[in-house]
DSSP file (Angstrom, degrees, kcal/mol; ACC not computed):
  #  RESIDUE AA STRUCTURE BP1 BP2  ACC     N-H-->O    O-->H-N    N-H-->O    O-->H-N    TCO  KAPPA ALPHA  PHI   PSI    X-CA   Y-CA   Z-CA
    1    1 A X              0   0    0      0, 0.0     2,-0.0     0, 0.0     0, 0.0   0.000 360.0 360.0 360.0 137.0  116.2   64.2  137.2
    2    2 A X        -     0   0    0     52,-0.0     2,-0.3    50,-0.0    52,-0.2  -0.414 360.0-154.9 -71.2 144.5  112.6   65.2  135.6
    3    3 A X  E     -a   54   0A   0     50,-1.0    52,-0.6     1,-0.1    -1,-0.0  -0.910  18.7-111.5-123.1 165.3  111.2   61.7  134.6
    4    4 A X  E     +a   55   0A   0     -2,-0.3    52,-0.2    50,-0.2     2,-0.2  -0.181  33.9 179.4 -70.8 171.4  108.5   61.7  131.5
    5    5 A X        -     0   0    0     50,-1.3    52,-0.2    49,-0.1     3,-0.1  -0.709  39.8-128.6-167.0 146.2  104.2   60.7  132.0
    6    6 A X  S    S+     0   0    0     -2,-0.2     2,-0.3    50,-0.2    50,-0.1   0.537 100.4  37.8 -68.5  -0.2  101.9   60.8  129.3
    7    7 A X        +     0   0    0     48,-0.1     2,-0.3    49,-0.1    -1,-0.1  -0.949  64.7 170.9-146.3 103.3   99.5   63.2  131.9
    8    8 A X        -     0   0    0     -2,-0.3     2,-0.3    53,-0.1    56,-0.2  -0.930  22.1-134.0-117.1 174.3  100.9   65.8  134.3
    9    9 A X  B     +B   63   0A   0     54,-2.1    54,-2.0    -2,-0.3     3,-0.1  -0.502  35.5 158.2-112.2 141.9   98.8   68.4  136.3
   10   10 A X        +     0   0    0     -2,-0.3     2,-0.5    52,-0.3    -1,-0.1   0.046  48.8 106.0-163.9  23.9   99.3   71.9  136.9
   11   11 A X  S  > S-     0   0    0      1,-0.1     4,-3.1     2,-0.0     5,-0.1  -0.931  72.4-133.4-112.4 150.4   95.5   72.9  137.9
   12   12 A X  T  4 S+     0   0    0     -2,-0.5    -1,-0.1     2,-0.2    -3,-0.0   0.731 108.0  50.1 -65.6 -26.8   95.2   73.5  141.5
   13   13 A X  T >> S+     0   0    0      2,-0.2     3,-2.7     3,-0.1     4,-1.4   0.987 108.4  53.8 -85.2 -68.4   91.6   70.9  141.3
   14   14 A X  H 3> S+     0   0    0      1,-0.3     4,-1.1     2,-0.2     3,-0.4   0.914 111.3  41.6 -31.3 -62.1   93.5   68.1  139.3
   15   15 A X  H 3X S+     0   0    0     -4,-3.1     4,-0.7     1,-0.3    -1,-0.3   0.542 115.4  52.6 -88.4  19.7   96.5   67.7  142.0
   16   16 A X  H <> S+     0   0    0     -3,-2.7     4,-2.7     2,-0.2     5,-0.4   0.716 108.5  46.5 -82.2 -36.8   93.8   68.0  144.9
   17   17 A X  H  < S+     0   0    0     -4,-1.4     4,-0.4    -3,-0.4    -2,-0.2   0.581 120.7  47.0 -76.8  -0.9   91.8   65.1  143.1
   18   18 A X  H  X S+     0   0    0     -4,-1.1     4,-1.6    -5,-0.2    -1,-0.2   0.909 113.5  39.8 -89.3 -60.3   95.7   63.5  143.1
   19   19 A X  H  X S+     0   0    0     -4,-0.7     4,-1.6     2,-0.2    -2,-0.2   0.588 114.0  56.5-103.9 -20.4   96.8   64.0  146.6
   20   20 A X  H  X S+     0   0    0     -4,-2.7     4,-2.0     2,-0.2    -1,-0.2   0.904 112.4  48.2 -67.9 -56.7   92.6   62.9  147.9
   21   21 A X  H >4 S+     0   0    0     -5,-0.4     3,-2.3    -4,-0.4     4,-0.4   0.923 113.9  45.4 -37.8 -71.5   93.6   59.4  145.8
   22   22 A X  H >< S+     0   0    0     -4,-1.6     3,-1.3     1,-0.3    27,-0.2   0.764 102.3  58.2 -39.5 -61.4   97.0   59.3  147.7
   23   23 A X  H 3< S+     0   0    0     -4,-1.6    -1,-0.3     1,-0.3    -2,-0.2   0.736 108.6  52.2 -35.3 -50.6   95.5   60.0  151.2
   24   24 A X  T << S+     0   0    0     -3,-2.3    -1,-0.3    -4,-2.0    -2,-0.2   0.924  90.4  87.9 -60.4 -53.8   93.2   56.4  150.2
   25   25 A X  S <  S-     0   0    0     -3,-1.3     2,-0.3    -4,-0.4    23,-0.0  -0.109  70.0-162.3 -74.2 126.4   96.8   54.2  149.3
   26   26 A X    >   -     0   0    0     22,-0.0     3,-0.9    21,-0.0    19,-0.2  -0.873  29.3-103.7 -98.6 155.8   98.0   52.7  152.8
   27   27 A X  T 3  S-     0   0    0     -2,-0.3    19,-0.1     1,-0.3    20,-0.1  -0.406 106.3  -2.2 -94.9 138.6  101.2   51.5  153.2
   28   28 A X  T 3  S+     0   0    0     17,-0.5    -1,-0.3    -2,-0.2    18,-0.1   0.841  98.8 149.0  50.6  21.0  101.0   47.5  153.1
   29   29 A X    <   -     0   0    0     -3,-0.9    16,-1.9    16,-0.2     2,-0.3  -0.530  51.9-128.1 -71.6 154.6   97.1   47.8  152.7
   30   30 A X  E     -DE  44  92B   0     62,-0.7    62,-2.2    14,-0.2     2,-0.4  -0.843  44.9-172.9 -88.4 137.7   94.9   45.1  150.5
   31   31 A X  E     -D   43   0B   0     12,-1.2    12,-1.5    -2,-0.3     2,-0.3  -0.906  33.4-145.1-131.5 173.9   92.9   47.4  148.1
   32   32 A X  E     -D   42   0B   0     -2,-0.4    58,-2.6    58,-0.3     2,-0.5  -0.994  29.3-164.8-105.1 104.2   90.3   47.3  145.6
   33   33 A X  E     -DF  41  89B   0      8,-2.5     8,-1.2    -2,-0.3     2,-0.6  -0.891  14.8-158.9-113.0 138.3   90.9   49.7  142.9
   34   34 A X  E     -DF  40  88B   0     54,-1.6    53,-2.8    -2,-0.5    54,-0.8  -0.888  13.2-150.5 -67.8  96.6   88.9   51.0  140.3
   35   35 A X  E >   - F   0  86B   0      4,-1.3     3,-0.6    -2,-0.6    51,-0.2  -0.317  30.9-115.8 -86.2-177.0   90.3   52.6  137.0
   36   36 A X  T 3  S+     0   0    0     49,-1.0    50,-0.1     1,-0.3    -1,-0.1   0.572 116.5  61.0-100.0 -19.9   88.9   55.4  134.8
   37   37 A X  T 3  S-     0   0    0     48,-0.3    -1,-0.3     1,-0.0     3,-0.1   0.597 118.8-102.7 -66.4 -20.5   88.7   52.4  132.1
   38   38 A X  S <  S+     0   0    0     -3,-0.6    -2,-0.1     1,-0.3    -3,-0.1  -0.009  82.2 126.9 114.9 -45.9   86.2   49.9  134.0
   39   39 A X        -     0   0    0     -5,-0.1    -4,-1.3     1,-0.0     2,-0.3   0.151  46.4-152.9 -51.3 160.1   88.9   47.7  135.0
   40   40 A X  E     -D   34   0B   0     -6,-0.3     2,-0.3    -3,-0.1    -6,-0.2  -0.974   6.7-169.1-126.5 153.2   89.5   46.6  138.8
   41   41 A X  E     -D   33   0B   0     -8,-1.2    -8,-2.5    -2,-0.3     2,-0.5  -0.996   4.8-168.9-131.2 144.2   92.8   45.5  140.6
   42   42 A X  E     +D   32   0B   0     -2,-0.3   -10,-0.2   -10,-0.2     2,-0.2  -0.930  42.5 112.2-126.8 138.2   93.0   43.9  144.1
   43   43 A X  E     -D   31   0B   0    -12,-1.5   -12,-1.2    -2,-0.5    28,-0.2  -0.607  62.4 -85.6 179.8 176.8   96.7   43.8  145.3
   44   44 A X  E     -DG  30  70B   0     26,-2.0    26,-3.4   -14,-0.2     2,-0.5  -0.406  29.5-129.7 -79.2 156.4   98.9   45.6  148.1
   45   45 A X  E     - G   0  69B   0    -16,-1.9   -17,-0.5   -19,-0.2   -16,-0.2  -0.770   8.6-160.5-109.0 152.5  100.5   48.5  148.1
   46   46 A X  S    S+     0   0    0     22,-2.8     2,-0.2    -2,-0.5    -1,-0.1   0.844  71.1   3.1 -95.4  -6.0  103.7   48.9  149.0
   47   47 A X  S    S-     0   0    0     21,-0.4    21,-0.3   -21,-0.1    -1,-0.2  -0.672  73.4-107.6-160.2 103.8  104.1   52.4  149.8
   48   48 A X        -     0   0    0     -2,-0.2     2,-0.2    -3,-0.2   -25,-0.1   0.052  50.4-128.3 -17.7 118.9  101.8   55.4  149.9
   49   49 A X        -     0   0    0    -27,-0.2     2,-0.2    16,-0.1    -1,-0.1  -0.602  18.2-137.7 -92.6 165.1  103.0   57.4  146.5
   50   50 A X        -     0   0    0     16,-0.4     2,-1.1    -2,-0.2    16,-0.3  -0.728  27.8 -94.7-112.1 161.7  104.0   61.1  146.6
   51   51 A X        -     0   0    0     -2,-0.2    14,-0.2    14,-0.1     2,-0.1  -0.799  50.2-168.4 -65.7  81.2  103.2   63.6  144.4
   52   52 A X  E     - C   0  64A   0     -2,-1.1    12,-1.2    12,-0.5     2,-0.5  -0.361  29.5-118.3 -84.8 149.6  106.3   64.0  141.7
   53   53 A X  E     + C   0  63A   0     10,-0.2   -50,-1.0    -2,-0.1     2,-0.2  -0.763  48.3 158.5 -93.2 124.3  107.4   66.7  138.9
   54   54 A X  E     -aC   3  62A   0      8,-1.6     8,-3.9    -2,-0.5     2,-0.5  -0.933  34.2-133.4-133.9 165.7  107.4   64.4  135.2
   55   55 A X  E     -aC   4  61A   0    -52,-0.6   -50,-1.3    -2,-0.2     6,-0.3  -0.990  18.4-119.3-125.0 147.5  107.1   66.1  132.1
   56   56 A X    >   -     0   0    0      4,-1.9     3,-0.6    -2,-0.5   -50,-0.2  -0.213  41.2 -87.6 -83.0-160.8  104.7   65.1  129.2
   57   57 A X  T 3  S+     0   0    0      1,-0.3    -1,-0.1     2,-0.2   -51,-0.1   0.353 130.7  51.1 -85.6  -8.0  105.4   64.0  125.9
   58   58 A X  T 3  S-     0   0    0      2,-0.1    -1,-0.3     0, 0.0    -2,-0.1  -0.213 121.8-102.5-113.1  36.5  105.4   68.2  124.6
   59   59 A X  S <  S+     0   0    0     -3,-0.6     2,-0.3    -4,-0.1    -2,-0.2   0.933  70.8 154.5  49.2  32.6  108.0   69.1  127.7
   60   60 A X        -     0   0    0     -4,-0.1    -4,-1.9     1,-0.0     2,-0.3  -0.736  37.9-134.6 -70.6 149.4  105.2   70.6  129.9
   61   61 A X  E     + C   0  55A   0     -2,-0.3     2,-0.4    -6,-0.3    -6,-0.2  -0.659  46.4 116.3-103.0 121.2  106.1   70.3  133.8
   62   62 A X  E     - C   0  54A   0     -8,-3.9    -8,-1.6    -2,-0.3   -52,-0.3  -0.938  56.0 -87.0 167.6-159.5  103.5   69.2  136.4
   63   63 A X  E     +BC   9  53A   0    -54,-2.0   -54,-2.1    -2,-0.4     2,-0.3  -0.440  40.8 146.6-103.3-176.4  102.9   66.5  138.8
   64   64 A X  E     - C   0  52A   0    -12,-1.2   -12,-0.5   -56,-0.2     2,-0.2  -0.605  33.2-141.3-157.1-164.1  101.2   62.8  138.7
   65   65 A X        -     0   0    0     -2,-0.3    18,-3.6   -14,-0.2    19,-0.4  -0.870   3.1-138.7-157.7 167.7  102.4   59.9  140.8
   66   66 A X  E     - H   0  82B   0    -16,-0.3   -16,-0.4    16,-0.3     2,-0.4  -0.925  17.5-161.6-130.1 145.6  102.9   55.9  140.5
   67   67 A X  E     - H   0  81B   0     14,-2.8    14,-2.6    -2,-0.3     2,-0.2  -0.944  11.3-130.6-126.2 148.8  102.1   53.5  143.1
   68   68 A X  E     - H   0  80B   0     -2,-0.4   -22,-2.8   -21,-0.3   -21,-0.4  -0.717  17.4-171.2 -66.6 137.7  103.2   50.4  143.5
   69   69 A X  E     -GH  45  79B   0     10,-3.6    10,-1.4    -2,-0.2     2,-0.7  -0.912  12.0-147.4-133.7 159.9  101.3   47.4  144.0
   70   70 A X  E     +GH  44  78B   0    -26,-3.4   -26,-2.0    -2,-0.4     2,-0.4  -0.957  20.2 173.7-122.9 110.0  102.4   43.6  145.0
   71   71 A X        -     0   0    0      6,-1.4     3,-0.4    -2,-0.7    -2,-0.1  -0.979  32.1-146.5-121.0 149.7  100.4   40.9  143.7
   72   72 A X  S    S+     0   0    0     -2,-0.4     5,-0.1     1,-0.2    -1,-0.1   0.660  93.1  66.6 -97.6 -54.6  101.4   37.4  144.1
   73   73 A X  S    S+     0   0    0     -3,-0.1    -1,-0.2     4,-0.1     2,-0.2   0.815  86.2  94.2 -52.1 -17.2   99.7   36.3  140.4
   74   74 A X  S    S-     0   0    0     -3,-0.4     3,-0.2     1,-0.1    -1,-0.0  -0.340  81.0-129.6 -93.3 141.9  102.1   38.2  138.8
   75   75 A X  S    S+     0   0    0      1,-0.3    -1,-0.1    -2,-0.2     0, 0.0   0.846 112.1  27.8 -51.9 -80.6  105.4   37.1  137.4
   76   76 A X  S    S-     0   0    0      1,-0.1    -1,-0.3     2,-0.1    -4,-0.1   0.460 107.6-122.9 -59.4   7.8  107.1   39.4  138.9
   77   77 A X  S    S+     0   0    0     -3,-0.2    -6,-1.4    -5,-0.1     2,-0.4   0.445  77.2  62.8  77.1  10.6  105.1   39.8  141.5
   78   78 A X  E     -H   70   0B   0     -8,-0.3     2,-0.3    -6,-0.1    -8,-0.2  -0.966  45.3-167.6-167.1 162.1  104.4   43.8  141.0
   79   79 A X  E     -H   69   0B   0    -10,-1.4   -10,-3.6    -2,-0.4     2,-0.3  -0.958  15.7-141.7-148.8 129.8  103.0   46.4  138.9
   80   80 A X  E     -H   68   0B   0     -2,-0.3     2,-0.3   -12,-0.2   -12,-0.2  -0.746  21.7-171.0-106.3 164.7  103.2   50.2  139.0
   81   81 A X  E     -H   67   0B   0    -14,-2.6   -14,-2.8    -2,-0.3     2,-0.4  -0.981  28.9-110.9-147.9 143.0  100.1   51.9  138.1
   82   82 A X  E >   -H   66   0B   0     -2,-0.3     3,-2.1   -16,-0.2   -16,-0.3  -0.578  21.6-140.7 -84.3 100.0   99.7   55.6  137.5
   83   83 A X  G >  S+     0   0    0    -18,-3.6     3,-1.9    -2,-0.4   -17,-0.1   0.783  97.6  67.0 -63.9 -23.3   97.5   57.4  140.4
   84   84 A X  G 3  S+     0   0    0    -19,-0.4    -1,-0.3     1,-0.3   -18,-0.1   0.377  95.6  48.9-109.4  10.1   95.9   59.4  137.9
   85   85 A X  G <  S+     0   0    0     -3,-2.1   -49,-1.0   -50,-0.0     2,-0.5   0.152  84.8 100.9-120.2  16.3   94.1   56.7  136.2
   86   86 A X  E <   -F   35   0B   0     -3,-1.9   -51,-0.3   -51,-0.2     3,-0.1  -0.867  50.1-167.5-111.5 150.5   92.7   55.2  139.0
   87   87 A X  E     -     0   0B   0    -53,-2.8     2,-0.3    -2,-0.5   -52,-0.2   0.748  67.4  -0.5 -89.4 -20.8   88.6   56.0  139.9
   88   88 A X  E     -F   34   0B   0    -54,-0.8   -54,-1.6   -56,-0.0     2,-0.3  -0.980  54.6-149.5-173.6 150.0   88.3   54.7  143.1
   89   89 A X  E     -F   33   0B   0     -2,-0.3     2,-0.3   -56,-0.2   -56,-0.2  -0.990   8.5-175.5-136.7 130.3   90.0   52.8  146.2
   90   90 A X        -     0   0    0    -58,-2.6   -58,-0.3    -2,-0.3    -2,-0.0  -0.798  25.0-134.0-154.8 151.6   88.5   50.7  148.5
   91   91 A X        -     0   0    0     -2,-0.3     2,-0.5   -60,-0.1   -60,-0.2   0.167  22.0-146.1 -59.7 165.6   90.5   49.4  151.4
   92   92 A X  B     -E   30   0B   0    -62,-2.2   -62,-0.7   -61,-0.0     2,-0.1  -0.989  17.3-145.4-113.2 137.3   89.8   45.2  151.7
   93   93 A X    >   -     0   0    0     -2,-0.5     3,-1.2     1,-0.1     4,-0.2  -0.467  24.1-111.3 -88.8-178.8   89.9   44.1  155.5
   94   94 A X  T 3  S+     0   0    0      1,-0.2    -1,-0.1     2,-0.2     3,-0.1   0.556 119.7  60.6 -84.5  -7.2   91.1   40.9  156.5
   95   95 A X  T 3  S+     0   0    0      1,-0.1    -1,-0.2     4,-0.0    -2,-0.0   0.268 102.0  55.4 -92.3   1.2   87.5   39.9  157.5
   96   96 A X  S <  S+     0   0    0     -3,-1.2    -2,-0.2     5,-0.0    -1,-0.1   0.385  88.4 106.5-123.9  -2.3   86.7   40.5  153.7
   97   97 A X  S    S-     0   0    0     -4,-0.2     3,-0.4     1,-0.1    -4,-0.0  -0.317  71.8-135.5 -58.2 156.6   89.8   37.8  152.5
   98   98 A X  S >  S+     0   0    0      1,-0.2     2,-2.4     2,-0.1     3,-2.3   0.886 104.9  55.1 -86.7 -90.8   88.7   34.8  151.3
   99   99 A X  T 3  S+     0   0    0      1,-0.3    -1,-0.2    -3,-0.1    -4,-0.0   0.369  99.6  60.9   8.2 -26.6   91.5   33.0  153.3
  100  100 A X  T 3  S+     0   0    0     -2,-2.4     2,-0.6    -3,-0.4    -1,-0.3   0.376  83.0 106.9-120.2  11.9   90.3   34.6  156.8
  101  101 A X  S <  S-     0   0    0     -3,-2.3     3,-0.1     1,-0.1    -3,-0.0  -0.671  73.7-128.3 -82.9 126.9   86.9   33.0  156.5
  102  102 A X        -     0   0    0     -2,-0.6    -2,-0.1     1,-0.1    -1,-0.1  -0.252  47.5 -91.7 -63.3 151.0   86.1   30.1  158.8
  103  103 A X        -     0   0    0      1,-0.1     2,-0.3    -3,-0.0    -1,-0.1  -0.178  32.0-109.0 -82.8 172.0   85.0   27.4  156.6
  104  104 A X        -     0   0    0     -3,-0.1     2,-0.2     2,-0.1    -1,-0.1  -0.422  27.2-152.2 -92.0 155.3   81.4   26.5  155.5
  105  105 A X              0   0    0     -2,-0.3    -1,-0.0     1,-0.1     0, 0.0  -0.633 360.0 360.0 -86.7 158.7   79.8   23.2  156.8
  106  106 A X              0   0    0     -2,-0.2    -1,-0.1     0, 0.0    -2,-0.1   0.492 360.0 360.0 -88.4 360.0   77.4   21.6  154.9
């Protein structure tokens, strides 16, 4: 079953600039993401999204995708977010956690 999004794609440039986004998403990675608003989100993803058929809001056909992400602040402890609104990913290592830093002396 077709599900709705307020934005699908049908130019061959758009679902490259989609499927380049995807290619960043790692499965159980910590990211940094950018959106196309200014905003940033650090959490994991839980799965590398795919590329999906939705229709928008006048019944046009074409793809997006949603990823998921797990953050721990959250009541429910995840959030899906729209690949097509995000500007940027970039991966966090584990050397770049606050948590995996030895602590400082004084």
């Amino acid at each position: 079953m077709t599900q709705t999004a307020d934005r699908v794609y049908t130019d061959p440039a758009d679902i490259e600039r989609l499927r380049g986004l995807i290619e960043r998403l790692p499965d159980a990675g910590l990211v940094d993401i950018e959106l196309i608003d200014g905003s940033r989100q650090s959490s994991v993803v839980t799965v590398r999204p795919s590329l999906q058929t939705f229709l928008d809001g006048d019944g046009n056909e074409g793809v997006n995708a949603v990823v998921r992400l797990d953050d721990p602040d959250l009541a429910n402890g995840s959030r899906y977010l729209w690949v097509d609104e995000i500007l940027d990913i970039r991966p966090i290592h584990s050397d770049e956690r606050t948590f995996a830093q030895p602590p400082r002396r004084p």
